[in-house]
C-alpha positions in Angstrom: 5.0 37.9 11.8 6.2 37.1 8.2 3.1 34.7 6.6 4.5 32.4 3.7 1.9 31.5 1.1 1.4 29.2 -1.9 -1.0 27.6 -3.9 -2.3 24.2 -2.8 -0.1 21.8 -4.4 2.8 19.7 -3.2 5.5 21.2 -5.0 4.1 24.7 -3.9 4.0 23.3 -0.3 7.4 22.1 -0.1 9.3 25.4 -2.1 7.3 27.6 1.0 8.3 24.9 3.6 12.1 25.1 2.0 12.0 29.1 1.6 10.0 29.6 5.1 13.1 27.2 7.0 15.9 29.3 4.9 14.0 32.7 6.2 13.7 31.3 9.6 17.9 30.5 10.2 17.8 34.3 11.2 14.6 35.3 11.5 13.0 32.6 14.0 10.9 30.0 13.5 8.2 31.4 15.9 8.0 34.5 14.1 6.8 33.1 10.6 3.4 31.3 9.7 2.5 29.4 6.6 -0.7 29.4 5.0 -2.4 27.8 1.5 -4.0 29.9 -0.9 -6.5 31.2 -1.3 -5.7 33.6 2.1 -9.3 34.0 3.3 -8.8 36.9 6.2 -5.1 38.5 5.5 -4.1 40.5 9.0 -3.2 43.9 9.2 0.4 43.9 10.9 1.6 40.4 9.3 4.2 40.4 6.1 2.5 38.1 3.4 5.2 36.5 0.7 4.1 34.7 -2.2 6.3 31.5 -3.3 6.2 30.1 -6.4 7.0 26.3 -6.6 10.5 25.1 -7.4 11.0 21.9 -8.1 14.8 21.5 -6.9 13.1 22.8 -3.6 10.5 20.3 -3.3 12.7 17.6 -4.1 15.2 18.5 -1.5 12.2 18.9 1.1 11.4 15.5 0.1 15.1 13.9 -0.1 15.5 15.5 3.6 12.1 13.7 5.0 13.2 10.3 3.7 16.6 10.5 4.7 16.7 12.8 8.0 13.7 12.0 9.7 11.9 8.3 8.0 10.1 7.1 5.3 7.0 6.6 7.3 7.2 10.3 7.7 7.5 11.0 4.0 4.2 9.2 3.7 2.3 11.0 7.0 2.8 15.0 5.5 2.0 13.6 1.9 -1.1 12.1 3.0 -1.9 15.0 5.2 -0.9 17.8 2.6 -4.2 16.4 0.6 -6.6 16.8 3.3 -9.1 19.7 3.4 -8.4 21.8 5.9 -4.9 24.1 5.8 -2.2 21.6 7.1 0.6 23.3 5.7 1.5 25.1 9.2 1.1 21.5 11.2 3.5 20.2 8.4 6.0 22.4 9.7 6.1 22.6 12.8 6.0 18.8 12.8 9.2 18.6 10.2 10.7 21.1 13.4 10.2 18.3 15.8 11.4 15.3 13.3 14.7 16.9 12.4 15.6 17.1 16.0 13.8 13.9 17.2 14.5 12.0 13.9 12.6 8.8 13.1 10.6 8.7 16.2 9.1 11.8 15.7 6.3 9.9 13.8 5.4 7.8 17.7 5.0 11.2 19.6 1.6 11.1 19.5 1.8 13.3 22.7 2.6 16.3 20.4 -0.2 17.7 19.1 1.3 18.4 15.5 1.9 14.8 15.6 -1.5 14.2 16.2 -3.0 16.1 14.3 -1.2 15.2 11.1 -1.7 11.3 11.9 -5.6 12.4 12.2 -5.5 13.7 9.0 -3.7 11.3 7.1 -6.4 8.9 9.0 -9.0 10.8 7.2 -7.5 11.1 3.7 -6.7 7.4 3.8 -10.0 6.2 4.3 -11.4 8.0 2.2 -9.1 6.8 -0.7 -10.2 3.5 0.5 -13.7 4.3 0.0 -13.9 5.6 -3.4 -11.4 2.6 -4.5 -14.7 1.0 -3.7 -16.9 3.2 -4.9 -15.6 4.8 -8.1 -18.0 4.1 -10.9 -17.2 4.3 -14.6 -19.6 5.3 -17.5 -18.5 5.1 -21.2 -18.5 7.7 -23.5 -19.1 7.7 -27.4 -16.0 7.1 -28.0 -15.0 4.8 -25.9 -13.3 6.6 -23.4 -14.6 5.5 -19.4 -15.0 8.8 -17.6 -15.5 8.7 -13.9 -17.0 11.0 -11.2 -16.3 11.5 -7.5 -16.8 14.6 -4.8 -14.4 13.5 -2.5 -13.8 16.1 0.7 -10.3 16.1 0.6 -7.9 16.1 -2.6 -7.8 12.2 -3.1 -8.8 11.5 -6.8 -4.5 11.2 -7.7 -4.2 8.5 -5.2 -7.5 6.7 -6.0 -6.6 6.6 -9.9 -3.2 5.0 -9.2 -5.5 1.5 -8.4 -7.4 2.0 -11.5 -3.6 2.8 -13.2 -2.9 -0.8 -12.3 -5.9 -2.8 -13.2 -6.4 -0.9 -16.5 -3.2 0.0 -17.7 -4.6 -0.7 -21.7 -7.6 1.5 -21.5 -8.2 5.2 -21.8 -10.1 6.8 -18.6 -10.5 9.8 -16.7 -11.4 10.5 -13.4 -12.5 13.6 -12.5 -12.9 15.9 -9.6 -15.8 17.5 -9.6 -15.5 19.4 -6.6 -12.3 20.8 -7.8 -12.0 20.6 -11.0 -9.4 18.0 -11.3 -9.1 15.7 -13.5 -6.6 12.6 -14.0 -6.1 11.2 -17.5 -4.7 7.9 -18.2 -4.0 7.4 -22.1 -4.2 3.4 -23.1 -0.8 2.3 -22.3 0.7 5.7 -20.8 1.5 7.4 -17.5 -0.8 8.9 -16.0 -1.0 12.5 -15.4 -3.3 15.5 -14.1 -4.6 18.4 -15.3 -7.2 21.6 -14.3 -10.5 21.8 -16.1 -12.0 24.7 -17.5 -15.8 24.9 -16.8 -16.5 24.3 -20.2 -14.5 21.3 -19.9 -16.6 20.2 -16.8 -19.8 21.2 -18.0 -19.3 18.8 -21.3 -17.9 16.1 -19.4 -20.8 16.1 -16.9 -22.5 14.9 -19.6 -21.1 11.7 -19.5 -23.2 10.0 -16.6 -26.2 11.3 -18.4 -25.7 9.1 -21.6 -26.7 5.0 -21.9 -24.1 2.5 -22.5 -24.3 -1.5 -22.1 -21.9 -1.5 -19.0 -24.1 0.4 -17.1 -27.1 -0.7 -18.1 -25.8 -4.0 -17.1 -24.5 -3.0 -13.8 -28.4 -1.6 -12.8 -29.6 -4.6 -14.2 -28.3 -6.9 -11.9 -27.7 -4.4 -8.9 -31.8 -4.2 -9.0 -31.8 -8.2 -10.2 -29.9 -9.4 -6.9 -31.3 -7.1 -4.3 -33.7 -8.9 -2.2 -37.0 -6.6 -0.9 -37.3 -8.2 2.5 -33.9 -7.8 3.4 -33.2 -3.7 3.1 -31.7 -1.8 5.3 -31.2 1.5 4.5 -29.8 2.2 7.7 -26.9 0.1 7.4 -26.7 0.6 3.8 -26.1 4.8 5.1 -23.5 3.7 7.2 -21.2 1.4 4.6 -22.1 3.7 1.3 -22.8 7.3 2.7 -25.3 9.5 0.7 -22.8 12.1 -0.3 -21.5 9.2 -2.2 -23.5 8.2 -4.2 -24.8 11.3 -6.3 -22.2 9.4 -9.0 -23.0 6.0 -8.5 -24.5 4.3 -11.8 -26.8 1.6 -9.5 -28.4 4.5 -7.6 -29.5 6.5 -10.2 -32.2 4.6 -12.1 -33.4 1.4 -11.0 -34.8 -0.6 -13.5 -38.4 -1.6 -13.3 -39.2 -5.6 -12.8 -40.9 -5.4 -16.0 -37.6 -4.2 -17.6 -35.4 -7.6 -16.0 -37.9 -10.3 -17.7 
């Protein structure tokens, strides 16, 4: 068994999908594996290559997706490359199926690569759709809003592009923690991301830890509008989760009712 290996990126991804498939003309596609890096348990018998991204690879991955098998397919292994758990093996063998099946690859939900790629894009796409929602911003001293999030799987890229379009004139960051990832957005520039040194983190972490207005403002009337007789922490769990909220500005001081007259 030849085992293909990259690092966990979607240029990386597609280069070891295109050099696994060119391998696997005469090899056989049953006789290779692919697996994201880091390799946790490497197997005694099995032949481990390396790939290092291409981009003329990935973009012909990616050219081949749209145009051989359908956009909606495009979007399923994009969404599913960012979840948290290896899906680079379940990305091939479903591109196997859609290249003979072609557009209605993405309907055989009978197949379980199909399925489990649809359950994982299920999972990365709610989760952008949570922290669209949840994604809190502090200000720094100068003047540049810095936001964090934990997420589970590798979503702060596509939860910046909604910030990218409300504040296209400002200068923010959202960071990663979990990963050290962080996505910087220059006032009036494209976005783009970057790795963080733990220097980097460490200094930046100190960001929810300093005062400004904004979120003073946001505790202020968080605590102002709440209503005492009508908690429900229960249901509160269930729509804002606790692993959530460790960056949330409104749950981590509320002001006193001294402080609000």
């Amino acid at each position: 068994m030849r085992v293909f290996t990259c690092a966990d990126r979607w240029e990386d991804m597609a280069s070891c999908i295109y050099d696994a498939w060119a391998w696997a003309l005469t090899g056989g596609h049953d006789r290779l594996r692919l697996e994201k890096e880091p390799v946790l348990q490497a197997t005694l018998f099995d032949e481990y290559v390396h790939i290092e991204p291409d981009a003329v690879k990935a973009e012909k991955v990616m050219r081949s997706v749209w145009h051989k098998i359908s956009p909606e397919a495009y979007h399923l292994i994009s969404y599913a490359s960012l979840y948290r758990e290896d899906m680079l093996d379940e990305i091939y063998r479903f591109l196997r199926l859609g290249f003979s099946a072609g557009g209605r690859a993405t309907a055989m939900l009978t197949d379980p690569h199909v399925m489990r790629l649809m359950e994982a894009s299920r999972n990365v796409t709610n989760e952008i759709h949570y922290f669209r929602e949840f994604a809190r911003f502090d200000q720094m001293a100068d003047g540049v809003l810095v936001s964090h999030i934990e997420p589970k799987n590798q979503v702060v890229y596509p939860v910046s592009e909604h910030f990218a379009d409300r504040m296209p004139s400002l200068s923010w960051m959202m960071i990663d923690d979990r990963r050290r990832l962080a996505v910087v957005h220059p006032a009036d520039e494209p976005s783009y991301l970057r790795e963080l040194t733990g220097e980097e983190t460490a200094l930046l972490a100190q960001s929810e830890q300093e005062s400004d207005a904004y979120s003073d403002l946001w505790q202020t009337f968080f605590s102002a509008t709440a209503i005492p007789q009508r908690e429900n922490p229960a249901c509160q769990r269930t729509h804002f989760p606790l692993w959530m909220r460790r960056h949330a500005t409104e749950f981590r001081r509320r002001p006193a009712r001294s402080d609000l007259i």
